[in-house]
C-alpha positions as a LaTeX table, in Angstrom:
\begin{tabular}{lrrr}
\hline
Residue & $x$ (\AA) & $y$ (\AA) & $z$ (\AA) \\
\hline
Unk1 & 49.42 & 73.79 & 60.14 \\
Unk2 & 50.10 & 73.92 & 64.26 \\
Unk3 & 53.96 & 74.21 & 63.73 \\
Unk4 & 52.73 & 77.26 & 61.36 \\
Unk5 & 50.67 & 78.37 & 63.93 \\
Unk6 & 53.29 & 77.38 & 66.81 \\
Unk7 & 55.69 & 79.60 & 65.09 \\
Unk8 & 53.57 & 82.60 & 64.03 \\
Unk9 & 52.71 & 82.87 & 68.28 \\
Unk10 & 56.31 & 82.61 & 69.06 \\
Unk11 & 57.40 & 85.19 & 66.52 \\
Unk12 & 54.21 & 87.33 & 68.46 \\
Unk13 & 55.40 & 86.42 & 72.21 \\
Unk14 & 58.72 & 87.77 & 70.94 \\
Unk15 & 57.94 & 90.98 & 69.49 \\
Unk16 & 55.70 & 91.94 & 72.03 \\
Unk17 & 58.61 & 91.19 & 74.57 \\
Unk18 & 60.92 & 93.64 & 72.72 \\
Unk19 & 58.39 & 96.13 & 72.01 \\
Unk20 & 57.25 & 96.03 & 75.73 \\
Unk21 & 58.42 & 99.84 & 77.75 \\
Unk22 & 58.96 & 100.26 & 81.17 \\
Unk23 & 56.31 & 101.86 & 83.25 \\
Unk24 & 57.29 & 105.09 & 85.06 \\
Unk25 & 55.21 & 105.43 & 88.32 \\
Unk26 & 54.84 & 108.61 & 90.60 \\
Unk27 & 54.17 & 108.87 & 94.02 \\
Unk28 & 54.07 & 112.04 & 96.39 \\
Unk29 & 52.93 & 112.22 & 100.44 \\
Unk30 & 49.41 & 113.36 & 99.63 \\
Unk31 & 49.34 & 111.33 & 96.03 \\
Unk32 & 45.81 & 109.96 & 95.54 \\
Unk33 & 45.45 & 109.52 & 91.68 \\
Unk34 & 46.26 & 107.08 & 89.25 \\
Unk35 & 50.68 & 107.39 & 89.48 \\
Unk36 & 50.84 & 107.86 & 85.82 \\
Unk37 & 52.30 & 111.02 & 85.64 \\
Unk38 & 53.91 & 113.61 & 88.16 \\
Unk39 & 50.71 & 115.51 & 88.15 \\
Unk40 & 48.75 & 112.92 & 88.79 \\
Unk41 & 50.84 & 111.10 & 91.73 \\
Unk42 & 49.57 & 108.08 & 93.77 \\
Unk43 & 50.89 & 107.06 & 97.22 \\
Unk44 & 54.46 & 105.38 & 97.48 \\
Unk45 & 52.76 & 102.52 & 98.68 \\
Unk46 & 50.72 & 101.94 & 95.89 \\
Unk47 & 53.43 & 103.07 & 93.41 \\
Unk48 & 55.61 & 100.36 & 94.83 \\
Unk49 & 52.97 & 97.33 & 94.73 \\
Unk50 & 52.09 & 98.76 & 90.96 \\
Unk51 & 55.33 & 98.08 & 89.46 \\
Unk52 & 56.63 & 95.19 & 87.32 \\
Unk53 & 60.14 & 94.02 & 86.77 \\
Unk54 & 61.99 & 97.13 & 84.79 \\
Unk55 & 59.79 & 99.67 & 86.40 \\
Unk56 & 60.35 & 102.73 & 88.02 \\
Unk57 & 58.85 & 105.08 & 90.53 \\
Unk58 & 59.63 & 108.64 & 90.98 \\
Unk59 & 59.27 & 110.15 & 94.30 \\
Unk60 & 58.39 & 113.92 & 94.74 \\
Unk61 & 59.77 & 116.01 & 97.37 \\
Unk62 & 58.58 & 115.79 & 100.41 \\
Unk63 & 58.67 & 113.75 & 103.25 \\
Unk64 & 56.86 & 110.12 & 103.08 \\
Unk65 & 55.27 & 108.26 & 106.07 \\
Unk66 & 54.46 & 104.74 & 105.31 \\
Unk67 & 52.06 & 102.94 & 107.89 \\
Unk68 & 54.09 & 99.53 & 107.35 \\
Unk69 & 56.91 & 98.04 & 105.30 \\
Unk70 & 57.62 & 98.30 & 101.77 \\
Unk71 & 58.09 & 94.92 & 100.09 \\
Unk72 & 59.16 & 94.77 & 97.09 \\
Unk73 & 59.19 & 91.63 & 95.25 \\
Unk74 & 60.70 & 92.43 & 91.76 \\
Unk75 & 63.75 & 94.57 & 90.44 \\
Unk76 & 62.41 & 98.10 & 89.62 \\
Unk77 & 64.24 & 101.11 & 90.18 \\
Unk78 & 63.48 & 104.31 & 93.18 \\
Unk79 & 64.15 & 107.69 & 92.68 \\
Unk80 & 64.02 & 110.93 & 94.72 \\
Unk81 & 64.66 & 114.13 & 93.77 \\
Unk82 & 67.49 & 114.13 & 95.84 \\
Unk83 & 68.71 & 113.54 & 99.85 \\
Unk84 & 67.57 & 116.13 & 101.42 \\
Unk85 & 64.37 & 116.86 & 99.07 \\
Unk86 & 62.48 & 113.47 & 99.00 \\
Unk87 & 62.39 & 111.73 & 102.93 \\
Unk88 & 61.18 & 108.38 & 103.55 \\
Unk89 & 59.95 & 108.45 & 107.74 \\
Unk90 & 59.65 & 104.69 & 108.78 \\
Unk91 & 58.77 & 105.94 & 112.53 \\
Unk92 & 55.48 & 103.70 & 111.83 \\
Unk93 & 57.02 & 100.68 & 110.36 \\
Unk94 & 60.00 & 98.59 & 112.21 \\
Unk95 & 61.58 & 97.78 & 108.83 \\
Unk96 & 61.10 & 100.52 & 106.17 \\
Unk97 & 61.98 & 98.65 & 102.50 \\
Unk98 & 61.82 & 94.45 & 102.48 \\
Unk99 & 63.63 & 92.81 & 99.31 \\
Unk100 & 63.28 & 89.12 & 99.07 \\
Unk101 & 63.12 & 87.66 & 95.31 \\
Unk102 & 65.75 & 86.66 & 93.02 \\
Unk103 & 66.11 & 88.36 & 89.90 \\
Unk104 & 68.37 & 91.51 & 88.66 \\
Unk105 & 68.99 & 94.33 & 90.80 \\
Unk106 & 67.14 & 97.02 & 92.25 \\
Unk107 & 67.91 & 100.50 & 92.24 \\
Unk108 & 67.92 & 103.22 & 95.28 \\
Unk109 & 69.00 & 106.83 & 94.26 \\
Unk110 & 68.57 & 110.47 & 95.38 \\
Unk111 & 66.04 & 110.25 & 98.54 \\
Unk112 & 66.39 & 109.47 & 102.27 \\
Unk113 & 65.54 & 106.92 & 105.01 \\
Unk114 & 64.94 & 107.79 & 107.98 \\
Unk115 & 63.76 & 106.34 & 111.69 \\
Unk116 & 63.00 & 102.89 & 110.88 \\
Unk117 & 63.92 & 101.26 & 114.06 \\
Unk118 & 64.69 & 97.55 & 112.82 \\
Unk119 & 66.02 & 98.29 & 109.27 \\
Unk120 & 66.21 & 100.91 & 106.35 \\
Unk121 & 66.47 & 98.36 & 103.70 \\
Unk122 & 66.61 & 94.30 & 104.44 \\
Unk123 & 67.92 & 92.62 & 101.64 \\
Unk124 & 67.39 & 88.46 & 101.37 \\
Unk125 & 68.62 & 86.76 & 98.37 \\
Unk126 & 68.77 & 89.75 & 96.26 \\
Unk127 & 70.60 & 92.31 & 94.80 \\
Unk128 & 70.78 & 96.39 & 95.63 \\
Unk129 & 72.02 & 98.69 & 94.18 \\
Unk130 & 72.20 & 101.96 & 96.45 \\
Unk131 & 73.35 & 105.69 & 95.26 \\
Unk132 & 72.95 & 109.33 & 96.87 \\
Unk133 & 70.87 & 107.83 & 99.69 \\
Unk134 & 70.92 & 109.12 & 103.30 \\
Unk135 & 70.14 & 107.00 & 106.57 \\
Unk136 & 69.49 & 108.25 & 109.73 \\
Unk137 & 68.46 & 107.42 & 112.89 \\
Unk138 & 67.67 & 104.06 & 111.75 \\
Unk139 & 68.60 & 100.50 & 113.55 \\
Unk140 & 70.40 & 98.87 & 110.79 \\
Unk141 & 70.63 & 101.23 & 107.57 \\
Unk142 & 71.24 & 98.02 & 105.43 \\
Unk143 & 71.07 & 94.82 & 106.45 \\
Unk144 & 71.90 & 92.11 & 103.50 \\
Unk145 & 70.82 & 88.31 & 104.55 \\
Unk146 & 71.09 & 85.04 & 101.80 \\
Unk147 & 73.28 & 82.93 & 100.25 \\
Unk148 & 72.52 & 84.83 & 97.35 \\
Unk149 & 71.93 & 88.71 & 98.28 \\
Unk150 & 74.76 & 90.85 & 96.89 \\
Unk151 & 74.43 & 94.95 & 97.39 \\
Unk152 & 76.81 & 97.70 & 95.93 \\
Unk153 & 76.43 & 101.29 & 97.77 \\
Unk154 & 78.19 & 104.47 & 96.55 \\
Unk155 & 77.80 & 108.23 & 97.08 \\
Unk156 & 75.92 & 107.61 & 100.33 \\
Unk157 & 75.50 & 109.13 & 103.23 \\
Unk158 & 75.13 & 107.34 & 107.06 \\
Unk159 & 74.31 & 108.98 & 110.17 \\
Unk160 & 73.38 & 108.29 & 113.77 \\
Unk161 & 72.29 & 105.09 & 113.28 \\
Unk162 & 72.66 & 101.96 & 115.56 \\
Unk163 & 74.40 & 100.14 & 112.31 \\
Unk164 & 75.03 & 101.40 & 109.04 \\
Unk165 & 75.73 & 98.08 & 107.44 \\
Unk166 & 74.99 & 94.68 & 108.42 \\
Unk167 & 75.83 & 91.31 & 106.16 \\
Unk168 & 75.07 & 88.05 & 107.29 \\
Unk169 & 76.22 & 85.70 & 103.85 \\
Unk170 & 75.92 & 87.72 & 101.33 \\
Unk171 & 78.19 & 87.71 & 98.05 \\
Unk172 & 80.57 & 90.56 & 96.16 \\
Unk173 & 79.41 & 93.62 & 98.71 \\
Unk174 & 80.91 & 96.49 & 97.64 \\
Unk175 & 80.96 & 99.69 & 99.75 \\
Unk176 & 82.22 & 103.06 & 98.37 \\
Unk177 & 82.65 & 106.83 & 98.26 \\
Unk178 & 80.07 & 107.09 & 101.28 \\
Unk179 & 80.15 & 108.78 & 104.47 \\
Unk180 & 79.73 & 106.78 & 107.37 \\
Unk181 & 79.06 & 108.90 & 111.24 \\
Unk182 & 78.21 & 108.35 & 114.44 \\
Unk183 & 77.25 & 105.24 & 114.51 \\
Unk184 & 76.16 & 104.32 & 117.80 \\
Unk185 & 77.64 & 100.09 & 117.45 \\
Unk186 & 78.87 & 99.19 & 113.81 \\
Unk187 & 79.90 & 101.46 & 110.64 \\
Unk188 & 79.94 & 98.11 & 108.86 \\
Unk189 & 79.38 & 95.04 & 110.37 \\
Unk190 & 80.31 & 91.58 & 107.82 \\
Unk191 & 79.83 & 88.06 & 109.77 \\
Unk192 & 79.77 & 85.74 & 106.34 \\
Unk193 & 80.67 & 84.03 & 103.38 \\
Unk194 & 81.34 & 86.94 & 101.15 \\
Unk195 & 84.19 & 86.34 & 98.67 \\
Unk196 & 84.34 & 89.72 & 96.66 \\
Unk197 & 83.74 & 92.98 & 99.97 \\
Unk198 & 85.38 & 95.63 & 98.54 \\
Unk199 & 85.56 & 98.88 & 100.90 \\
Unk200 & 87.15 & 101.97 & 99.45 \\
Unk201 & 87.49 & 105.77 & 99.68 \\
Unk202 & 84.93 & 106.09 & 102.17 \\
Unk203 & 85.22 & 108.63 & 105.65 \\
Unk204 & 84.18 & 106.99 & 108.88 \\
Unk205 & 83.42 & 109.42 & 111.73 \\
Unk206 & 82.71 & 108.71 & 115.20 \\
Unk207 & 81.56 & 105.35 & 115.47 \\
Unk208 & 82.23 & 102.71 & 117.85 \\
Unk209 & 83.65 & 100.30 & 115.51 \\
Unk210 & 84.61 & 101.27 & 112.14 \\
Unk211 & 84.93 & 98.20 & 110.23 \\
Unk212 & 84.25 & 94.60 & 112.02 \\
Unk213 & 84.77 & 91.65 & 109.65 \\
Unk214 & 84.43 & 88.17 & 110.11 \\
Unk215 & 86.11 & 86.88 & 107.34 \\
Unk216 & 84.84 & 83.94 & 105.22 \\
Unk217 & 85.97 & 80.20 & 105.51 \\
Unk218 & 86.14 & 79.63 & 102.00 \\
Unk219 & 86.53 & 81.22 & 98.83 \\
Unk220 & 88.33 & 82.80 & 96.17 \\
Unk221 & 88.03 & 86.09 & 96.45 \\
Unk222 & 89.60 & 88.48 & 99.32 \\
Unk223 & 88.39 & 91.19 & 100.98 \\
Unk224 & 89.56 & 95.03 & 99.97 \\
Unk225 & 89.63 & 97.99 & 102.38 \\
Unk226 & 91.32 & 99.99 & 100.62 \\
Unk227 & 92.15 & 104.13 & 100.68 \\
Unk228 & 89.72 & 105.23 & 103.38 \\
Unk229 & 89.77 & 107.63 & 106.02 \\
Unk230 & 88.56 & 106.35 & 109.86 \\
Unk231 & 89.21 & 108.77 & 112.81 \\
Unk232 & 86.99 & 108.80 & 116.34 \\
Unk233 & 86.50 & 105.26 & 116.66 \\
Unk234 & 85.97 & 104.26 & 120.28 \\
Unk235 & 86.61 & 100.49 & 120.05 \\
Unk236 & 87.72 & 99.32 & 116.90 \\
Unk237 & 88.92 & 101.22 & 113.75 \\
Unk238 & 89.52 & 97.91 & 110.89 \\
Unk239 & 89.33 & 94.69 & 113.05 \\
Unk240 & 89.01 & 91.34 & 111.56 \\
Unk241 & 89.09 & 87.79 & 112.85 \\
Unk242 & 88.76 & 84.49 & 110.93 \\
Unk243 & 89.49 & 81.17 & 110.57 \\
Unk244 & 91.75 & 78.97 & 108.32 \\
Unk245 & 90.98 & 76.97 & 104.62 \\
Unk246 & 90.83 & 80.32 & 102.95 \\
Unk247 & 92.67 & 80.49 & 99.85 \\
Unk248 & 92.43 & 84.00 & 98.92 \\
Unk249 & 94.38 & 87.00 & 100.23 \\
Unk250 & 93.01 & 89.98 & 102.32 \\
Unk251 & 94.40 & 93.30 & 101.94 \\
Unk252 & 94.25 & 96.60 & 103.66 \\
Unk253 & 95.54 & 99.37 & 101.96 \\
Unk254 & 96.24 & 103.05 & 101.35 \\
Unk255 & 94.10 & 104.22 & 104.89 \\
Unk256 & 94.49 & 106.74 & 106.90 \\
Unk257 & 93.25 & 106.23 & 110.92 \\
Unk258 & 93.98 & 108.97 & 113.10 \\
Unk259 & 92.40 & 109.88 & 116.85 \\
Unk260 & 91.09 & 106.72 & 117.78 \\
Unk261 & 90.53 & 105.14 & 121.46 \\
Unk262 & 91.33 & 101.92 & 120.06 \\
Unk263 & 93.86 & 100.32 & 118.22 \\
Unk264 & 94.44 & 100.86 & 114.24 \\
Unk265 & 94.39 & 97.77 & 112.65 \\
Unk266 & 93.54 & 94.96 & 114.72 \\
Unk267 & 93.88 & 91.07 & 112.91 \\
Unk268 & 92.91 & 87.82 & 114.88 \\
Unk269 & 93.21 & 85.99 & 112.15 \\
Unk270 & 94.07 & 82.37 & 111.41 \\
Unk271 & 94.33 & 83.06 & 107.87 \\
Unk272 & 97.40 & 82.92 & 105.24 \\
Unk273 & 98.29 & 86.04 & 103.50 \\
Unk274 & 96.55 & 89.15 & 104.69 \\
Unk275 & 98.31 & 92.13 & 103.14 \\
Unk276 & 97.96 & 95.73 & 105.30 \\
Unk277 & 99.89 & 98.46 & 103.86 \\
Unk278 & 101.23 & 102.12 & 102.99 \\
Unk279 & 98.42 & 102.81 & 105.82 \\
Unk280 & 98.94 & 106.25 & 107.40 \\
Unk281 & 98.19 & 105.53 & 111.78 \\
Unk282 & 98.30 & 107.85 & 114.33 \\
Unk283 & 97.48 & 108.56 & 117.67 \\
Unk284 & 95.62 & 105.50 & 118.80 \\
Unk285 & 95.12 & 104.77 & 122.52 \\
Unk286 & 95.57 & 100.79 & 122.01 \\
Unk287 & 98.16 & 100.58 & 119.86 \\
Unk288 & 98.68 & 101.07 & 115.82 \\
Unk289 & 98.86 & 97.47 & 114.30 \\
Unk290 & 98.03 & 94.54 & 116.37 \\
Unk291 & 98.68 & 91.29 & 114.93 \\
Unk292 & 97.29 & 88.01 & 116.45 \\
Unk293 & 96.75 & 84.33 & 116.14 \\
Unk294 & 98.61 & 81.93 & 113.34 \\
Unk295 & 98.14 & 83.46 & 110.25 \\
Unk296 & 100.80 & 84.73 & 107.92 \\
Unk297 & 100.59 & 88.16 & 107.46 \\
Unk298 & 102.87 & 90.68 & 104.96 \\
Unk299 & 102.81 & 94.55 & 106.85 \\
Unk300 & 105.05 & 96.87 & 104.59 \\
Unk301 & 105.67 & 100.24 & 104.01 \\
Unk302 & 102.85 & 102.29 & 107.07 \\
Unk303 & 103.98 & 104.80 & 108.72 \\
Unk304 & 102.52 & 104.27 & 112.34 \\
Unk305 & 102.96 & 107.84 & 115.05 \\
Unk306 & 102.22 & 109.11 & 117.95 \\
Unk307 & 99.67 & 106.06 & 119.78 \\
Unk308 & 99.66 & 105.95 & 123.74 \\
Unk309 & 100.94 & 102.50 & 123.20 \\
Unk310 & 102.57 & 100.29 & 121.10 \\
Unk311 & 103.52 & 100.69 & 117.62 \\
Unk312 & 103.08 & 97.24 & 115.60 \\
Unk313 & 102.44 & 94.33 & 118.37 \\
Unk314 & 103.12 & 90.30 & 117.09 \\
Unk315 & 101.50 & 87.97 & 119.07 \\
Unk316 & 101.99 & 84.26 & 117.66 \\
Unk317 & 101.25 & 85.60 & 114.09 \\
Unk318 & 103.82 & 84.57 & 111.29 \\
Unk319 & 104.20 & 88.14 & 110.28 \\
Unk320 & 106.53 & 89.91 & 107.59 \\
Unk321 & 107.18 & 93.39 & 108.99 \\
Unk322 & 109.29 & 95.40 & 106.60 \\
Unk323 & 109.77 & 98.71 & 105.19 \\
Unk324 & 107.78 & 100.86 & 108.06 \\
Unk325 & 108.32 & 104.03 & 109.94 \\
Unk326 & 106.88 & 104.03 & 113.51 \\
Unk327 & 107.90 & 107.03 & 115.50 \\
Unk328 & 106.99 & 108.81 & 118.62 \\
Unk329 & 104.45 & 106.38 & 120.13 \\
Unk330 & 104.09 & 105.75 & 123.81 \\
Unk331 & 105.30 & 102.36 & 123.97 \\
Unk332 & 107.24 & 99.98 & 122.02 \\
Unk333 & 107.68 & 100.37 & 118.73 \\
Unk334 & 107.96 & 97.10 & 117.44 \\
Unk335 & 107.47 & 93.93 & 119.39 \\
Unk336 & 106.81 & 90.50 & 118.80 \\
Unk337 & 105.36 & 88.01 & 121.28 \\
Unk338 & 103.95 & 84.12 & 121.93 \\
Unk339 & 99.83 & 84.07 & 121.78 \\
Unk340 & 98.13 & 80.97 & 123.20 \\
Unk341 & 101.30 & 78.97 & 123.15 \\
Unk342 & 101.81 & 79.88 & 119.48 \\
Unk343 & 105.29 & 80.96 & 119.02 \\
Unk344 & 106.05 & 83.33 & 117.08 \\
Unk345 & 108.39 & 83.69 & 113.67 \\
Unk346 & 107.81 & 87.05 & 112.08 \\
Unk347 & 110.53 & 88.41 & 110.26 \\
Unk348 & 111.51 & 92.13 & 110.97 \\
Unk349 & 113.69 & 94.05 & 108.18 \\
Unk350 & 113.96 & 97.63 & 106.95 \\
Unk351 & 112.02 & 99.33 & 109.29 \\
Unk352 & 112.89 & 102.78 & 111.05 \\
Unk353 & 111.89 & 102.19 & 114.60 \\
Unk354 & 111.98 & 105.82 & 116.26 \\
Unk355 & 111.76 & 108.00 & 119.60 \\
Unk356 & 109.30 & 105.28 & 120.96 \\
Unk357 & 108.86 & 105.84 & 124.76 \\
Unk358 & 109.93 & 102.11 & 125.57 \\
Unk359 & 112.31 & 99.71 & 123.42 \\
Unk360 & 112.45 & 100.31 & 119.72 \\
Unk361 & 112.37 & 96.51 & 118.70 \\
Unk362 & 112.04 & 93.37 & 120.76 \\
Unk363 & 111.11 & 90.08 & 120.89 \\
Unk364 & 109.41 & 88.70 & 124.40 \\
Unk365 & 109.30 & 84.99 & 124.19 \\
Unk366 & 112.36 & 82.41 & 124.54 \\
Unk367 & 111.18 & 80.52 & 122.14 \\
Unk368 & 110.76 & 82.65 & 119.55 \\
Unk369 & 112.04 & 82.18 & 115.93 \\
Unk370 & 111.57 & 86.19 & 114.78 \\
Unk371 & 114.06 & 87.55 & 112.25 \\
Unk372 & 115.48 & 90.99 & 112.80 \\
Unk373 & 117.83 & 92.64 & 110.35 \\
Unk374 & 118.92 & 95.94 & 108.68 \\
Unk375 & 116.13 & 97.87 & 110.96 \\
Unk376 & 117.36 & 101.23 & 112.11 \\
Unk377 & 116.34 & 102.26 & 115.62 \\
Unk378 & 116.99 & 105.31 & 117.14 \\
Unk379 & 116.58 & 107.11 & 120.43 \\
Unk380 & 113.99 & 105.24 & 122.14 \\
Unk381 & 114.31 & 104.16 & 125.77 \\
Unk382 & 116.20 & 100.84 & 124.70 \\
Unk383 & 116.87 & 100.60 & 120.63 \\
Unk384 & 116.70 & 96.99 & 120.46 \\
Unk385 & 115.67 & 94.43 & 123.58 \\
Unk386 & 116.16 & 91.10 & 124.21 \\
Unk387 & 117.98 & 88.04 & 123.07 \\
Unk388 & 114.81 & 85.88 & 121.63 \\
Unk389 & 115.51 & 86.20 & 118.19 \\
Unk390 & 117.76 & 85.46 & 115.36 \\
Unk391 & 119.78 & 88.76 & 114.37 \\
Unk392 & 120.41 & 88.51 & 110.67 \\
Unk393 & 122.78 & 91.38 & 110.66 \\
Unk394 & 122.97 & 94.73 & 109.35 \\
Unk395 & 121.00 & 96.82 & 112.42 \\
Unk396 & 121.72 & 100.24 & 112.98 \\
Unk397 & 121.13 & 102.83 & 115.41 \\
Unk398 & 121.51 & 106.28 & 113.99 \\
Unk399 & 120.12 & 109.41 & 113.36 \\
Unk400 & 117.28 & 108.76 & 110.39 \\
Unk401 & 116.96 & 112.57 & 109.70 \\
Unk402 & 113.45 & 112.90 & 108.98 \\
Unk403 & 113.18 & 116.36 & 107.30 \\
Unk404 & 111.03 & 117.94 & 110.70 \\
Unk405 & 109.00 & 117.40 & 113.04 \\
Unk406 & 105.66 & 115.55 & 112.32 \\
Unk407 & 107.02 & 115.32 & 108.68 \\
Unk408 & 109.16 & 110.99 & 108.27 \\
Unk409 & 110.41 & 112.03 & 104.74 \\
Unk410 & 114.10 & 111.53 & 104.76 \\
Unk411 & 116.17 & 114.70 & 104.22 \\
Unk412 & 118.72 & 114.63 & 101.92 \\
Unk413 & 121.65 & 113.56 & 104.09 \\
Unk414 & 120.10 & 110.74 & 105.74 \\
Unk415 & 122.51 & 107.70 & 105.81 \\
Unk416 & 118.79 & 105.39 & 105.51 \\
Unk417 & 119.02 & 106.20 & 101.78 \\
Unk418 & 120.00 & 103.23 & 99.56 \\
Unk419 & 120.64 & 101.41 & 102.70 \\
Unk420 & 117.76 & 98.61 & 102.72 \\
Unk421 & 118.70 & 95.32 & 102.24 \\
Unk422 & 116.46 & 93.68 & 99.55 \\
Unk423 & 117.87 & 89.97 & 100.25 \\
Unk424 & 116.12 & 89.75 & 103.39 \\
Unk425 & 112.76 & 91.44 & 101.84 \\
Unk426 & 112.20 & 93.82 & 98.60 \\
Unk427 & 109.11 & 95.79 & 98.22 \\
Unk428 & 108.02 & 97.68 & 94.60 \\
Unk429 & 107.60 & 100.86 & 95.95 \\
Unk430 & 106.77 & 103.12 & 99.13 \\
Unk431 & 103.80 & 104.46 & 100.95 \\
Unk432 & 103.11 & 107.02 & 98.53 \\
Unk433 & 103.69 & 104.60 & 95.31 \\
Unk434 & 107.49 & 106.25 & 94.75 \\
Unk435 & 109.18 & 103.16 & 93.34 \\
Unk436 & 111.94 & 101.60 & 95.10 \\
Unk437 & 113.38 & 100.27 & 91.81 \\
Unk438 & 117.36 & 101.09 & 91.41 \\
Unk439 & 117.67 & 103.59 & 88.33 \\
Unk440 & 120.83 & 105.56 & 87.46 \\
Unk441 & 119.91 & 107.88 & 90.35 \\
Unk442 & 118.23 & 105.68 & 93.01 \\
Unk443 & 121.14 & 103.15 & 93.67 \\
Unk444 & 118.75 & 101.20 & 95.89 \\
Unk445 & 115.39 & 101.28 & 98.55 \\
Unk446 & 115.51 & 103.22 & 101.81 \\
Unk447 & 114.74 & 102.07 & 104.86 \\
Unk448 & 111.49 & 103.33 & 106.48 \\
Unk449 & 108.60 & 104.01 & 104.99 \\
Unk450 & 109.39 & 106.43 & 102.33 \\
Unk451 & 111.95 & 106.86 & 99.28 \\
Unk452 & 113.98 & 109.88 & 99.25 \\
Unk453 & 113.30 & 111.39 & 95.97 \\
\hline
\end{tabular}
């Protein structure tokens, strides 16, 4: 009889689990009443402290001013009627939203958050899901904390605050299709173990530093900046520094990072096999691709133009530079370098080093081991500088003919056409994704950046 009875209870705990629905709670500026429906809408406050795992609360337009912060200690979803329409003013509480539980994710969509002056959202050991949300004029938008705290943002919007995004060990960040502006420090800041960041097609304005990771000790995964567009940074565009013991590779690709006073891509990295490019750079005041420290690090197919220094700078790094056009910057165009008594032992192949205002390719330091072979370099001060290096052969200095001004496709007549040398280093395809494969009419890749096609 009590295993009948056992069992009859379980079948009851069951059913009622499956048959339980998800409250809906609504909350409006002025809401006073019970939050069960949208004419009867309670405070956000109460809405928020109401709601069980699975929940959600509907915000009405208008603009909200909690007196304090907004914990929430379960997974339950928030949503505005849209950025501009529902407003969230933390001016009265330091941190606007706290998150601190584990459990499945929470959801932010359609509403804004605005003058919290410590954080928008803090996120500890748990998991956020962000969509059509503004921040402005906050300290830290989003700040993620915890072994265990994980956050995805899309379709988002970031302005004037001190930091859009802040991670301190947090796990598979992902950051996308958002707008990220004047920022007065950080458009994202990452200092942790993450082992999944993925940052893609989103438009930094105007901040002081784009992107500045620290990249993870450990792990599996690599971090992904891939296809976004960065342009007014005033001290770092993508920088990242690290240590070694990380077994997973890094790559930046397919970004554009124009009109910076700073330099493009800046690695200090002590890690093996970061991977930056078909990245679009031009006119940085620091320099386009600066490449430090004793990591190896594969830089292929960017076209780099028009800095007030250097084109790609090697400093100690164990760097494969191959297949790039770098053209009409102020300084060198390529150069390699000792850093810290690390000698350097890039290789340097393929690459169209042009109209540079100092030497097209050099190496600096006698005791060097850097590769150079089958470049072209043309018309800068001095094509190619120094005796620090091994010359594998096959350099050139003519005429690329690029088809005009501002505009490194080859024309038709270029003699850079076919004329890579793909035993020294081959590469799939070209900053646009034109293959480089030999077919009846390709007989072989082009040096430079691009494929003639």
């Amino acid at each position: 009889m009590k295993c009948k009875l056992l069992i009859i209870l379980t079948i009851l705990l069951v059913n009622m689990s499956v048959n339980a629905v998800a409250a809906t709670w609504y909350a409006a500026p002025a809401g006073t009443g019970s939050g069960s429906s949208a004419g009867d809408p309670t405070s956000l406050s109460t809405a928020i402290s109401s709601a069980v795992s699975g929940d959600t609360v509907r915000l009405s337009a208008g603009t909200f001013s909690p007196s304090s912060t907004l914990t929430l200690s379960t997974d339950i979803s928030i949503i505005g009627r849209g950025m501009v329409s529902s407003v969230i003013d933390c001016s009265s509480a330091s941190t606007c939203f706290s998150m601190n539980y584990s459990g499945s994710e929470t959801t932010m969509t359609k509403f804004s958050i605005q003058n919290a002056s410590s954080s928008g959202v803090y996120v500890f050991d748990s998991t956020l899901e962000i969509a059509s949300v503004m921040f402005s004029s906050n300290g830290t938008a989003v700040r993620v904390n915890g072994s265990a705290a994980a956050s995805n943002i899309r379709n988002s919007v970031f302005d004037g605050n001190s930091t859009a995004f802040s991670e301190i060990n947090g796990v598979s960040e992902s950051i996308r299709n958002s707008i990220i502006s004047n920022q007065a420090m950080y458009g994202l800041y990452i200092n942790s173990t993450n082992t999944g960041l993925v940052v893609k097609n989103n438009t930094f304005e105007n901040n002081k530093y784009a992107i500045e990771i620290q990249t993870p000790t450990s792990g599996s995964n690599g971090i992904q900046i891939l296809k976004n567009t960065i342009s007014g940074s005033t001290t770092n565009s993508i920088h990242l520094t690290g240590a070694s013991s990380y077994a997973a590779q890094h790559v930046i690709r397919g970004n554009t990072i124009e009109n910076a006073t700073t330099i493009g891509i800046h690695s200090l990295l002590d890690i093996d096999e970061t991977i930056i490019e078909g990245n679009t750079i031009d006119s940085m005041t620091k320099g386009g691709i600066a490449l430090y420290g004793t990591g190896e690090t594969i830089v292929t197919n960017n076209l780099i133009t028009n800095s007030s220094s250097y084109g790609i700078g090697i400093w100690g790094s164990s760097a494969t530079i191959a297949y790039n056009t770098v053209a009409n910057n102020s300084g060198v165009g390529i150069a390699t370098d000792e850093y810290s008594g690390t000698v350097d032992d890039s290789k340097i192949v393929n690459n169209i080093s042009y109209q540079n205002g100092s030497y097209g390719i050099t190496s600096n330091y006698a005791s060097n081991t850097t590769q150079i072979g089958n470049n072209n370099a043309y018309d800068n001060t001095t094509n190619y500088y120094g005796s620090y290096y091994t010359d594998l052969g096959g350099n050139l200095e003519a005429d690329p003919l690029f088809l005009g001004s501002g505009d490194y496709h080859l024309d038709a007549s270029s003699t850079m056409i076919d004329a890579a040398d793909v035993s020294m280093y081959s590469v799939a395809y070209d900053l646009e994704l034109t293959s480089r494969l030999p077919t009846s009419c390709n007989l072989g890749p082009d040096i430079g950046a691009f494929e003639y096609h």
